[in-house]
C-alpha positions, 0 to 999 in steps of 0.5 A: 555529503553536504546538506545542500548535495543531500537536498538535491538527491532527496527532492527527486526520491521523493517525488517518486515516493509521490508516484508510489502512492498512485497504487492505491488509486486502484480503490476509487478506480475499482468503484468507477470500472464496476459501475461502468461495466455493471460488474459483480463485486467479485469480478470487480474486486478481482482487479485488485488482484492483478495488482497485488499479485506481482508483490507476491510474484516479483519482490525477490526476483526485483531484489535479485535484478537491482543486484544487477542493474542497480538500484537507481536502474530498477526505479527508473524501470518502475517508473517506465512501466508505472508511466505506460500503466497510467496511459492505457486507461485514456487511450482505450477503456475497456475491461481488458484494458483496465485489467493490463492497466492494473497489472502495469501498476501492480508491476511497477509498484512491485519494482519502485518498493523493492528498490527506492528505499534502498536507494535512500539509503545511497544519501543518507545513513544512519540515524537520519535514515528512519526520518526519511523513510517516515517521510517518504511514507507521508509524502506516499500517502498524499497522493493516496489521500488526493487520488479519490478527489481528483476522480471526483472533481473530474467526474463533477466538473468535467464528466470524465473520472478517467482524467486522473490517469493523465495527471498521474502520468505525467507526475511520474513521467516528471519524476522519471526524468528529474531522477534520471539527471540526478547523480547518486553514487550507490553502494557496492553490494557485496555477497551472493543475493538472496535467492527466492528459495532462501526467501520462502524457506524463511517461512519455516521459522515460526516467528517471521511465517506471523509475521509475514501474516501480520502483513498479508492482513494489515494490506487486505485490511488497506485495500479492503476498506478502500475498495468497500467504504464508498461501496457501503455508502452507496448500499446504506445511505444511497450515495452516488459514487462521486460523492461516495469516493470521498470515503477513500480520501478520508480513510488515507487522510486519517492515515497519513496523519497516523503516519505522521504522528507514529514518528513522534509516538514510537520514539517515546514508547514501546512498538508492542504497546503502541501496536495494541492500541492501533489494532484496537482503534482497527477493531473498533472501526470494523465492528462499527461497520456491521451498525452503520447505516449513516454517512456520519458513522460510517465515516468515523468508522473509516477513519478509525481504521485509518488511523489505526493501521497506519502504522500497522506495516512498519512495526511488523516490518521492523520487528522481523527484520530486529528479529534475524539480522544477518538475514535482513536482505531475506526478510526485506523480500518476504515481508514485501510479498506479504502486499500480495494480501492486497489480492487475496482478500479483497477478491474473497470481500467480493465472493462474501458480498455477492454470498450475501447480497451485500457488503456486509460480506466484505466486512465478515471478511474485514473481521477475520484479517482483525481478528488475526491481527489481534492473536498477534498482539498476544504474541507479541510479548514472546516474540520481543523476548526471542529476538 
């Protein structure tokens, strides 16, 4: 394929890569319903479920559909989907609403990760293909990184934070339509596609089940500290919530620029060594929430355990799939239902915090996502030796 053809077909994957990272404007949004709707923290934060839910819920049956459809069919559905989510919040707000609109994003995130990067794939092979996937990751979390910002300035300037939803809908319906009219040839998959109990009986191998623990934590630890930082400002420092949404922004900018620069340092040392310093900076970050009761330290805090699980996901991600190979389509669809951690902890950030009558709770929870994070650095070492 020429380099020019190449561009062609890639400019498009990325802009849906763009509108993959709107999922994680669910941390701003979740703030902005609990303040609306004078919500608990656990009811709030059960929005978050119906979001991360379908990761566990839909990862391989979307595997099994894209071996039918395709895969271009499968992300053009994601975006179909994705679209009418964004519109539900400015047509009608209410509770209800937002929970259909979540469970939307939820499905149509679930559909756009099984099948865009085995899209890219149909362009570009080879020893090319990991510097695209990186860049989708960075093109991702851009818009990870503005969504709390557009929320802010919208709130700011003209009343309504819910202006961000249109914006987005109309970036995704832009996506939809330029990849629809461009032309990518996709592979034919040979072989019976992996079936969801082929995918769960994968857990009974000792190595992939911590790993795909390793990712359940690695996303509640992501949502988690994007749902609670401004909660924290807002609780410590006395913070409105407009101005405590920048909290969001500079956790996704630290991870984006952790996502850039682990491009250049994974290719020059280890995965293992370089996955024990990041859950160190993680730590760090964690531990320094429980004695931050300022805007600055509280800000270094975030932005430590953003840099730090940056690259968390694909080390993990790599290694199980380094680990068996001949079952690498298995594994691809485990490792993806392991985003589900993005329900489960941040609603037991919700249960802790109204315990406890503070956010302190959230971060109890926070530390045993770390902590586990921790034991498998230890098992790191030994699961190198096995695969």
């Amino acid at each position: 394929m020429k380099k020019e053809s190449i561009i062609e077909k890639i400019i498009p994957v990325m802009f849906v890569f763009f509108t993959m990272g709107f999922i994680d404007l669910i941390g701003i949004a979740t703030n902005y319903v609990k303040s609306d709707f004078a919500l608990s923290d656990t009811a709030a934060n059960a929005f978050s479920v119906m979001v991360f839910l379908w990761f566990l819920v839909f990862s391989v049956p979307t595997g099994i559909l894209m071996n039918k459809i395709g895969r271009k069919k499968t992300v053009l559905l994601s975006l179909v989907v994705t679209f009418i989510g964004l519109c539900i919040p400015f047509l009608i707000y209410t509770g209800f609403s937002m929970l259909l609109c979540f469970s939307l994003l939820g499905l149509g995130n679930t559909l756009m990760q099984v099948s865009l990067n085995p899209l890219l794939t149909n362009i570009v092979q080879g020893n090319k293909l990991p510097s695209y996937l990186t860049m989708g990751q960075f093109v991702k979390a851009i818009a990870s990184f503005i969504a709390p910002v557009i929320a802010a300035q919208a709130l700011i300037y003209y009343g309504n934070w819910k202006l961000l939803f249109p914006l987005f809908a109309v970036a995704t319906l832009i996506a939809m339509v330029y990849l629809y009219f461009t032309e990518i040839k996709e592979h034919v998959i040979e072989g019976k596609p992996s079936s969801f109990k082929e995918c769960v009986g994968l857990l009974k191998n000792k190595v992939i089940f911590i790993l795909f623990l390793g990712i359940l934590v690695h996303v509640g630890i992501d949502v988690g500290v994007n749902i609670t930082a401004p909660k924290l400002l807002i609780e410590r420092v006395g913070m409105v919530l407009a101005d405590a949404g920048y909290a969001t922004s500079l956790y996704f900018l630290f991870r984006t620029f952790g996502c850039f620069a682990g491009t250049f340092i994974l290719a020059k040392f280890p995965p293992r060594n370089f996955f024990t310093v990041s859950v160190c900076m993680i730590l760090f970050g964690i531990l320094g929430l429980y004695f931050s009761y300022n805007q600055i330290t509280i800000y270094i805090c975030v932005a430590l355990i953003g840099l730090g699980n940056s690259n968390i996901f694909p080390i993990i991600f790599s290694r199980a799939m380094m680990y068996m190979p001949a079952r690498s389509n298995e594994i691809s669809g485990l490792m993806i239902m392991g985003i589900a951690g993005g329900a489960v902890f941040p609603l037991l950030m919700g249960v802790a915090s109204d315990s406890l009558g503070g956010q302190t709770g959230a971060v109890i929870v926070l530390t045993v996502c770390v902590a586990y994070l921790v034991f498998l650095t230890f098992k790191f070492k030994s699961i190198y030796q096995k695969g």
